[in-house]
C-alpha positions as CSV (number, residue, x, y, z in Angstrom):
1,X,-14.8,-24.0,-7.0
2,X,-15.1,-21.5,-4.5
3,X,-18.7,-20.4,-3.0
4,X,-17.7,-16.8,-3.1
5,X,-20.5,-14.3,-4.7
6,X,-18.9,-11.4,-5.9
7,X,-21.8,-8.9,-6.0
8,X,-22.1,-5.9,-8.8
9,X,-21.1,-2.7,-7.9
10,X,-21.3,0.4,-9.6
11,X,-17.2,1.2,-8.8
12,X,-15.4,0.2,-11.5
13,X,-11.9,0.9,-10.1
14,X,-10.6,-1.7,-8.0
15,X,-7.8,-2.2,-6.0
16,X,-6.1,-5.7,-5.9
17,X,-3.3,-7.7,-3.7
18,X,-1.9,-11.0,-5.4
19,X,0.7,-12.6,-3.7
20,X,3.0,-16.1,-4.8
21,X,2.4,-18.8,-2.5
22,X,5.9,-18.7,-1.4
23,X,6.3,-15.4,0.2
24,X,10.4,-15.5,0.2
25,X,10.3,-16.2,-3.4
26,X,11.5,-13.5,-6.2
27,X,10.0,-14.9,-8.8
28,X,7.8,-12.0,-10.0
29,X,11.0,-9.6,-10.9
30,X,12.9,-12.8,-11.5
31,X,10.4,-13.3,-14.1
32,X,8.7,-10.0,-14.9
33,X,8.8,-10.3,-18.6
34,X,6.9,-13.2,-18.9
35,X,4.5,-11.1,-16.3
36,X,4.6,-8.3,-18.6
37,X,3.4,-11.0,-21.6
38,X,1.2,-12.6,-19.7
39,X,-0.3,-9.4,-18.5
40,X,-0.4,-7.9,-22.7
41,X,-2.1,-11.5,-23.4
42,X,-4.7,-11.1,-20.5
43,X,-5.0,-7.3,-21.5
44,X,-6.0,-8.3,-25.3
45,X,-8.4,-11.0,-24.5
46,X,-10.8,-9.0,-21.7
47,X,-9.7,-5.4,-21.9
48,X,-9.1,-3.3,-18.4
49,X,-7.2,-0.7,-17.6
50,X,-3.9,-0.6,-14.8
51,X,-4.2,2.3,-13.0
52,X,-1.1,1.7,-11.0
53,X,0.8,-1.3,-10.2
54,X,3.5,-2.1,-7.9
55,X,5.7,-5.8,-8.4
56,X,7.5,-7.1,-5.8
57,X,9.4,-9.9,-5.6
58,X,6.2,-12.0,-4.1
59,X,3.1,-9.9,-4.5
60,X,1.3,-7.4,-6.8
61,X,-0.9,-4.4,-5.7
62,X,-2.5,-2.7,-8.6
63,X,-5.7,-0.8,-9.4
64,X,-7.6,-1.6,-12.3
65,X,-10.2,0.2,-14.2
66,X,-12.9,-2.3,-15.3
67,X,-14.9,-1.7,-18.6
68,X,-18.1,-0.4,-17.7
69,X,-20.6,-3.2,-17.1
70,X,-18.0,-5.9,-16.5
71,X,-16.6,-6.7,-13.1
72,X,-15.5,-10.3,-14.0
73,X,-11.8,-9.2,-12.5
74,X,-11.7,-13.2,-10.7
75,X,-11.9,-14.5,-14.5
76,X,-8.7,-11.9,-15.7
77,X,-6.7,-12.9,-12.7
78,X,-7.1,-16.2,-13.4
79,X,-6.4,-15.8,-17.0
80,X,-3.4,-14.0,-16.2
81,X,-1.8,-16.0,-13.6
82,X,-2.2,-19.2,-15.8
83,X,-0.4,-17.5,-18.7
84,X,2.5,-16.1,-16.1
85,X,2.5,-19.7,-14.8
86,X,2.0,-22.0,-18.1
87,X,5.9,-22.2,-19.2
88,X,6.9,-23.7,-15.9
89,X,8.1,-27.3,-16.1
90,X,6.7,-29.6,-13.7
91,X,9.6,-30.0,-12.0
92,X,8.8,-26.7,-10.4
93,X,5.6,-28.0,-8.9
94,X,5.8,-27.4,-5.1
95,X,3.1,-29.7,-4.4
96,X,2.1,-33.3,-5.6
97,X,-1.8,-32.1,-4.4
98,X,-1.6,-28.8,-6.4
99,X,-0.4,-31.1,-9.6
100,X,-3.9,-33.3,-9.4
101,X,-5.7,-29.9,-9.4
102,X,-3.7,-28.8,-12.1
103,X,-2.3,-26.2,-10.1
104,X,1.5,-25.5,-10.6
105,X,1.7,-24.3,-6.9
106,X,3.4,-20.9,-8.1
107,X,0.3,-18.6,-6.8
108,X,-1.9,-18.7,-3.6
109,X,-5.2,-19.6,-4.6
110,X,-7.0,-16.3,-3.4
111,X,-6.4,-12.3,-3.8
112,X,-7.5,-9.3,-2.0
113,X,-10.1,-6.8,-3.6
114,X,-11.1,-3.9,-2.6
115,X,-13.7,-1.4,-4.6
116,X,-12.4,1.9,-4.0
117,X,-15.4,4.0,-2.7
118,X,-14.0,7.2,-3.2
119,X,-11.3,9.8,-4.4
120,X,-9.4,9.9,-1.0
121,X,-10.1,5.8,-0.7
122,X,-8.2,6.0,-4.5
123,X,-5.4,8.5,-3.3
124,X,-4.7,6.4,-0.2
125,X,-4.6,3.0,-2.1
126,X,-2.5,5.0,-4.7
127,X,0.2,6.3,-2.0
128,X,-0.1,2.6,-1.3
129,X,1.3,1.5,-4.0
130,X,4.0,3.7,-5.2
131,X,5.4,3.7,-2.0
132,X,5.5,-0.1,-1.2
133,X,9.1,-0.8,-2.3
134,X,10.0,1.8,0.6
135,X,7.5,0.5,2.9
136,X,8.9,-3.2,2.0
137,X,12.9,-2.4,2.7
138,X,13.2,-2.6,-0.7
139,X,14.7,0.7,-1.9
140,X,15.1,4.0,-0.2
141,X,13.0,6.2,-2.5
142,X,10.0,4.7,-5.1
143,X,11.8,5.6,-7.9
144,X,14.6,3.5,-7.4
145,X,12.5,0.5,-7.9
146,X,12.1,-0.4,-11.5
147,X,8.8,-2.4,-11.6
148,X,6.0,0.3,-10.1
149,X,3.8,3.1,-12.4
150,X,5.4,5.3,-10.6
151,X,7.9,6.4,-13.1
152,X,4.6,7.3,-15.2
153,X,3.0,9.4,-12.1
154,X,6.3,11.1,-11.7
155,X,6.8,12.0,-15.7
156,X,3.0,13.2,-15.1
157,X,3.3,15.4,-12.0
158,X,1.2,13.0,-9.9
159,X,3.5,11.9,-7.3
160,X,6.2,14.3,-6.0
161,X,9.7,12.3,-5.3
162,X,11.2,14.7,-2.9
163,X,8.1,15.0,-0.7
164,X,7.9,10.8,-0.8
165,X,11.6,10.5,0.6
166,X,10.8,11.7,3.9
167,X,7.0,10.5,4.2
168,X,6.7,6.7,2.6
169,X,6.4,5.6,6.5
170,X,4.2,8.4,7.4
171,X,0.6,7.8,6.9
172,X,-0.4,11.5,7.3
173,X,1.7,12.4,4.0
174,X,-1.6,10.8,2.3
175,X,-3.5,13.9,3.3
176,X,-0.7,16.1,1.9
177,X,0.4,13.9,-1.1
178,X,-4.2,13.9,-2.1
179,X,-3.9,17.6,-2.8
180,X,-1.1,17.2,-5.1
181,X,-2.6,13.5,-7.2
């Protein structure tokens, strides 16, 4: 158990980096259905809301919304990453040490929050995200990558696709891109 003490904050939106513990691996968009039902599943139990979310092949950055009152986001990760990782066999155990802890050796062990402080902290982690599958070498435009909410901010006005061709790798876009979000 980790010594970590999470302390209350009045934020409720977080921003979050999950990454496999094999960073070559695919297996998130190799597998993204069963992270869409473990995801559902994790949803229904403790409710939250996904702001935006970006998979790639070995990481997730979203932004959740928590309920108000309850920041237990450690407990939803960890329900959620044991769903996505309960139907493996355990011949896909990478580790003989991970197997004693019960650990199928699919995920690291620790993720990266961040309470978003503000609206331009928000925008910027936003831009973040939609634009990761550029930033990554992964497509040429965000919306040539099928597993990202940007589809939804583009169907909402929210992100504009022609001004993201040109800007993904240019950090002063974000001041450009806030006026428009």
């Amino acid at each position: 158990m980790s010594n970590l003490i999470h302390t209350p904050q009045t934020a409720t939106k977080l921003f979050f980096t999950v990454r496999l513990l094999d960073r070559n691996s695919n297996l998130l968009v190799q597998q993204i259905e069963r992270l869409r039902v473990a995801t559902r599943k994790t949803l229904t139990s403790m409710p939250f809301e996904i702001d935006e979310i970006v998979v790639l092949p070995a990481v997730i950055h979203t932004i959740w919304t928590l309920p108000e009152g309850d920041i237990d986001f450690s407990k939803r990760w960890r329900m959620l990453k044991s769903q996505f990782s309960s139907g493996f066999s355990k011949a896909e155990v990478c580790d003989p040490a991970k197997s004693k802890r019960r650990e199928k050796g699919i995920w690291q062990r620790r993720f990266w929050e961040h309470h978003l402080r503000d609206d331009d902290d928000l925008a910027a982690h936003r831009y973040m995200i939609l634009t990761a599958p550029v930033q990554a070498g992964l497509v040429e435009r965000p919306q040539q990558w099928p597993h990202s909410s940007v589809h939804r901010a583009i169907r909402l006005g929210q992100f504009d696709p022609a001004m993201s061709i040109e800007n993904c790798h240019n950090p002063s876009a974000i001041t450009q891109w806030r006026k428009t979000a």
